[in-house]
C-alpha positions as CSV (number, residue, x, y, z in Angstrom):
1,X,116.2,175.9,49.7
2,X,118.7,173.1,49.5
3,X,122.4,174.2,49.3
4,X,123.1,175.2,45.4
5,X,126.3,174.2,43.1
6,X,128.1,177.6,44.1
7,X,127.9,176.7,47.3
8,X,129.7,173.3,46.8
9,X,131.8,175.2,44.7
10,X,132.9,177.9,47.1
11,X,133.3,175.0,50.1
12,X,135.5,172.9,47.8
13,X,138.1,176.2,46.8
14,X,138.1,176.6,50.7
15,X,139.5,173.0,51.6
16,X,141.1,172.8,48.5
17,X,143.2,176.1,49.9
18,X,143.4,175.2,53.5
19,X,144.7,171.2,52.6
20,X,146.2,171.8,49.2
21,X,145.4,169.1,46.7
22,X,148.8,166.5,47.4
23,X,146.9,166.2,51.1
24,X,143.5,165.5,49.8
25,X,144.8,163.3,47.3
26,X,146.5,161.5,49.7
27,X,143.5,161.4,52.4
28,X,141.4,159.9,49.6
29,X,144.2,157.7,49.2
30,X,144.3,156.4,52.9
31,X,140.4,156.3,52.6
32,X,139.7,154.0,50.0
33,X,142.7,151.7,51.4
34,X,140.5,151.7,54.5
35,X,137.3,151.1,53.3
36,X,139.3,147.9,50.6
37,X,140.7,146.5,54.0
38,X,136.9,146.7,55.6
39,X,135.5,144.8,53.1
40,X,138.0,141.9,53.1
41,X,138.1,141.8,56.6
42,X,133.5,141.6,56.2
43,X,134.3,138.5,53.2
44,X,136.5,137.0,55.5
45,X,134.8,137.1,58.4
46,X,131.7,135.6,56.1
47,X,133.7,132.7,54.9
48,X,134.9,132.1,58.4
49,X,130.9,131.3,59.5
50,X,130.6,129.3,56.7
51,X,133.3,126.8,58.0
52,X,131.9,126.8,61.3
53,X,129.0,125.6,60.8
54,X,129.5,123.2,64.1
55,X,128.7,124.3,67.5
56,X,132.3,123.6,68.5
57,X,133.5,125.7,66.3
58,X,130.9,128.7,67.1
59,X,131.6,128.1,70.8
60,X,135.6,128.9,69.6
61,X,134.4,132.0,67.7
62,X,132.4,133.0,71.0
63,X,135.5,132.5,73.1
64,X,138.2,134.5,70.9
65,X,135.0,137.6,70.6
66,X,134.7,137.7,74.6
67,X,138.5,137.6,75.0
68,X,139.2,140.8,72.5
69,X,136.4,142.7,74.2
70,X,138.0,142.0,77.8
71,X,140.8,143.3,76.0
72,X,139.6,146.3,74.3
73,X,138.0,147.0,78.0
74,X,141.2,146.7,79.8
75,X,142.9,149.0,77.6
C-alpha cells in the first residue's frame, strides 16, 4: 500500500533530470550549511541563559526579544 522502491526510484531520475546533479549537490550543500548555522546559533543561545542567570540580565534578554519583533513587525 505504501509507496514501493520503484517509485522512489522513478521520482529521484525525475529531479535528478529536471535539477541535474551539480544543483542538487549544491542545494544539499546550502542545506546542511543551514541546518550547522541553526545549531550554533541553538548552543549559543543555550550558553547565553546560562550566563544570565540574574533577573537583570533576563530583563536585557526580554528587552533586545521585544525590540527585534517590533522590528520584524515594522518591516
Amino acid at each position: 500500500m505504501g509507496i514501493s522502491i520503484w517509485q522512489l526510484l522513478i521520482v529521484l531520475g525525475i529531479v535528478i533530470l529536471l535539477f541535474g546533479t551539480k544543483k542538487l549537490r549544491n542545494i544539499g550543500t546550502d542545506l546542511g550549511g543551514a541546518i550547522r548555522g541553526f545549531k550554533k546559533s541553538m548552543n549559543d543561545e543555550d550558553e547565553k541563559s546560562d550566563e544570565a542567570d540574574t533577573l537583570e540580565g533576563q530583563k536585557a534578554e526580554q528587552t533586545q526579544a521585544d525590540a527585534k519583533t517590533q522590528e520584524k513587525q515594522k518591516s
